[in-house]
N, C-alpha and C positions, 0 to 999 in steps of 0.2 A: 504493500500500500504506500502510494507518496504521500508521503508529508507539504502539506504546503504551509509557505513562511508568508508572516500579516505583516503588516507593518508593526503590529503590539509586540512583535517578536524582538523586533530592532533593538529593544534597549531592555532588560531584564530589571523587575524592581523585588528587591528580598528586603524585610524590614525587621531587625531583631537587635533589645536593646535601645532601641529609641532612635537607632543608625538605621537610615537610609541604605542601600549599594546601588546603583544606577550603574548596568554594566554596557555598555554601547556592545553589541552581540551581532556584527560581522565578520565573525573569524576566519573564513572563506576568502575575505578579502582584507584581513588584517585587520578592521572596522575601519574602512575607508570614509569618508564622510558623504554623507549622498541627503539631500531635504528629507526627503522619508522620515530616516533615523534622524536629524535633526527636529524634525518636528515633533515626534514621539518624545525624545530627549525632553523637549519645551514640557510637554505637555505633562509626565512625567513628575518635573521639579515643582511645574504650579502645581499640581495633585501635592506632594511633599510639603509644599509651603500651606498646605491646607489643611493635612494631616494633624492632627494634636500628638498623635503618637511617635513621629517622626521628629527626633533633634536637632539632628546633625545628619548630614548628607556625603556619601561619600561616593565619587564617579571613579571609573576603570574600562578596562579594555576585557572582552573575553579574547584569549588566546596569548598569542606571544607579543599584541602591537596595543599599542592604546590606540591612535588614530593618527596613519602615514599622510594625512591631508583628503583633501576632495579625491573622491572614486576617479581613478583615471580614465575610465570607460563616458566618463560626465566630463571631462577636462578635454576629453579627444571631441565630444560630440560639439563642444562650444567655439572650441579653436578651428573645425572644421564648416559650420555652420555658421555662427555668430550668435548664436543660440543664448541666453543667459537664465539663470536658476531664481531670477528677480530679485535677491536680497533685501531690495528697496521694501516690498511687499510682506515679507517675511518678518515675523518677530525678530527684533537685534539680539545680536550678539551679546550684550550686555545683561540680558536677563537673569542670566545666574545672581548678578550682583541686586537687583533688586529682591531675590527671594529671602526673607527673612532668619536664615537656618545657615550657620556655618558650612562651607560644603569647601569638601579639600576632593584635589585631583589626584589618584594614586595613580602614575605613570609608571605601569610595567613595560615599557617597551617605545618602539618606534614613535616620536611625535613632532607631527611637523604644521606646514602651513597654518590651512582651517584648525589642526587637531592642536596645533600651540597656541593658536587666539581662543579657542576654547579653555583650554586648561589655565591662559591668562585669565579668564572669567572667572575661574574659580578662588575662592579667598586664601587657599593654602595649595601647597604643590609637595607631593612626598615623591620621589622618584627610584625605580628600582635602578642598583648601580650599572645594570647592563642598557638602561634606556639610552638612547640616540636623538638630539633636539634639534629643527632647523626650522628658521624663518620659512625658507624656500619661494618666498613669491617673486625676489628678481632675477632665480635661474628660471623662473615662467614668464617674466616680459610682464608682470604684474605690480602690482602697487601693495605696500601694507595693508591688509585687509581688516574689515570689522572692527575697527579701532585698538588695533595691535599700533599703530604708531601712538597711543596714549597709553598704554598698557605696558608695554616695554619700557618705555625709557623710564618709566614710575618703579620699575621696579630695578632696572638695571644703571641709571643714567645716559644722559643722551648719546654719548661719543661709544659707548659700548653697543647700546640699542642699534646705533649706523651701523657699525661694524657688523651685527647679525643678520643686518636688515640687507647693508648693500652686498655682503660678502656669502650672503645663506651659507654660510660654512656647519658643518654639523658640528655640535660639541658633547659630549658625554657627560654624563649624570653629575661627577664631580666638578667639572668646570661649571654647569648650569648651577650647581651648587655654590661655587665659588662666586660666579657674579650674580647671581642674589637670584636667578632665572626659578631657580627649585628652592625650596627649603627646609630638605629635609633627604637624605639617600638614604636606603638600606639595600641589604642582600638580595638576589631576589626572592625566596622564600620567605622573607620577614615581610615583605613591603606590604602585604595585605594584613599579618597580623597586625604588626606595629599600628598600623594606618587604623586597623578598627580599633585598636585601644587606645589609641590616640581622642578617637570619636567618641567611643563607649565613658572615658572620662569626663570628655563638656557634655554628654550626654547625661550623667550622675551629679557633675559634682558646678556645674558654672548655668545659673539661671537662662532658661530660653528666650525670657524677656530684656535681660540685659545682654546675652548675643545678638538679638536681633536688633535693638535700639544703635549696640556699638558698631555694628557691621552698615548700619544706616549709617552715623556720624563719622565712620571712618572715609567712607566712600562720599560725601557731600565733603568733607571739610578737604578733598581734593582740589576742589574748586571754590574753595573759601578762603578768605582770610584766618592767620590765628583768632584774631579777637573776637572775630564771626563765631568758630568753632568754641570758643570758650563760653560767648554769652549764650549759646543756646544750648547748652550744654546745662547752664543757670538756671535759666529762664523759662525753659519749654522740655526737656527731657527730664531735669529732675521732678519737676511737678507732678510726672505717668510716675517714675520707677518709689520715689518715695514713701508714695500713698497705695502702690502694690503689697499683695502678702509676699510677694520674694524677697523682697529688702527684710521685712521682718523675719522670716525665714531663714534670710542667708547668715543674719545675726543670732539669731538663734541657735542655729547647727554648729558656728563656728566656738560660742561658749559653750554650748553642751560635747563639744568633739563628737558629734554623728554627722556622714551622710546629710546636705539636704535631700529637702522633699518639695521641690521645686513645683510649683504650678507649668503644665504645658503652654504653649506661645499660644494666645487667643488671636485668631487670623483675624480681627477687629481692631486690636489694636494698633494705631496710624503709624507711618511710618513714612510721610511725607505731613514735616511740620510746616505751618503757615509761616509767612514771614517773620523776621521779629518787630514789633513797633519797634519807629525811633526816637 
């Protein structure tokens, strides 16, 4: 009997522990990137961000690649055609960062173009030591993609980010690690343990109300001034986190030495503040 593959196939969601796994599941093709799976992905994380039960989100690759870039059988059709995948049309790439929920990228393997501006999306990057990273868009005659040219240099500085961007040169787990690209290498047999108790910890022991508030003010205070970042920090975030039970909670656990008992992330609670009066 054949088996037929759905799009719901593309990405695998297993949820234990309060951890997410969102595994991109083309191992056929290394999990090349193709909208399909991109869109399952999206859809996917907003389910996660919705979930109470889900903390913390962790992404992966099934097989030996996390994501060699766009399917090349999509890259040949568009270079031959003129064809394009509309991105314009498309949810952004940026959507990881508005989901509410820490999500780290555990790179076991091959990641490049689309598969590195993705993994930029993500808030943290664990890499197994045998992964392989490259820009790759100017051995394609292409431009930095999906806001990988704001991604990059935030993370690496500008004269480094050039250097990946104009030279797509591959570099290994260590050196990603070294310019600031990953932050974090293991073996490869560790990289999924490590990576889930990495998760399983903010899952237990660090409030999902205050992940999701910091992971907002980290990402806006990019485009903020400090003093911006500080007054609303004042003025409009402590007035949610203060008058929550987590704040009392977290004081609580820390003098009695237990475990909190954190309340789940209410997908209510805002996370685009008003301006601040001046």
């Amino acid at each position: 009997m054949t088996q037929t593959t759905t799009d719901h196939d593309l990405v695998k969601l297993t949820v234990t522990d309060g951890v997410a796994v969102l595994t991109w599941n083309r191992p056929e093709r290394n999990n090349a990137w193709t909208v399909p799976m991109e869109t399952r992905y999206y859809q996917l994380l907003e389910q996660c961000a919705q979930d109470t039960s889900v903390r913390v989100i962790v992404v992966t690759g099934a097989g030996r690649s996390f994501c060699p870039g766009m399917d090349a059988h999509v890259l040949a059709e568009n270079a031959q055609t003129g064809a394009t995948t509309n991105p314009h049309l498309r949810k952004p790439f940026t959507l990881p960062r508005t989901i509410p929920k820490p999500i780290i990228a555990a790179i076991n393997g091959a990641c490049a173009g689309i598969g590195l501006v993705a993994a930029m999306n993500c808030d943290l990057r664990f890499a197994s030591s045998t992964a392989k990273l490259t820009t790759s868009f100017a051995h394609r005659g292409i431009m930095a993609e999906h806001g990988l040219a704001w991604s990059l240099p935030r993370a690496v500085g500008v004269s480094t980010a050039l250097d990946l961007l104009f030279s797509a040169r591959v570099i290994l787990a260590q050196e990603a690690l070294d310019l600031g690209v990953v932050d974090r290498v293991y073996e490869p047999d560790e990289l999924m343990p490590e990576t889930l108790e990495y998760a399983r910890n903010l899952a237990v022991y660090s409030s999902p109300l205050a992940m999701g508030v910091i992971k907002r003010q980290v990402y806006a205070a990019q485009e903020s001034s400090h003093e911006e970042a500080r007054a609303l920090a004042l003025r409009y975030w402590m007035g949610i986190l203060r008058h929550h039970p987590d704040f009392k909670e977290g004081i609580s656990s820390y003098l009695e030495k237990r475990p909190p008992r954190f309340a789940p992330w209410d997908p209510l609670t805002p996370t685009d503040p008003p301006p601040l009066p001046g």
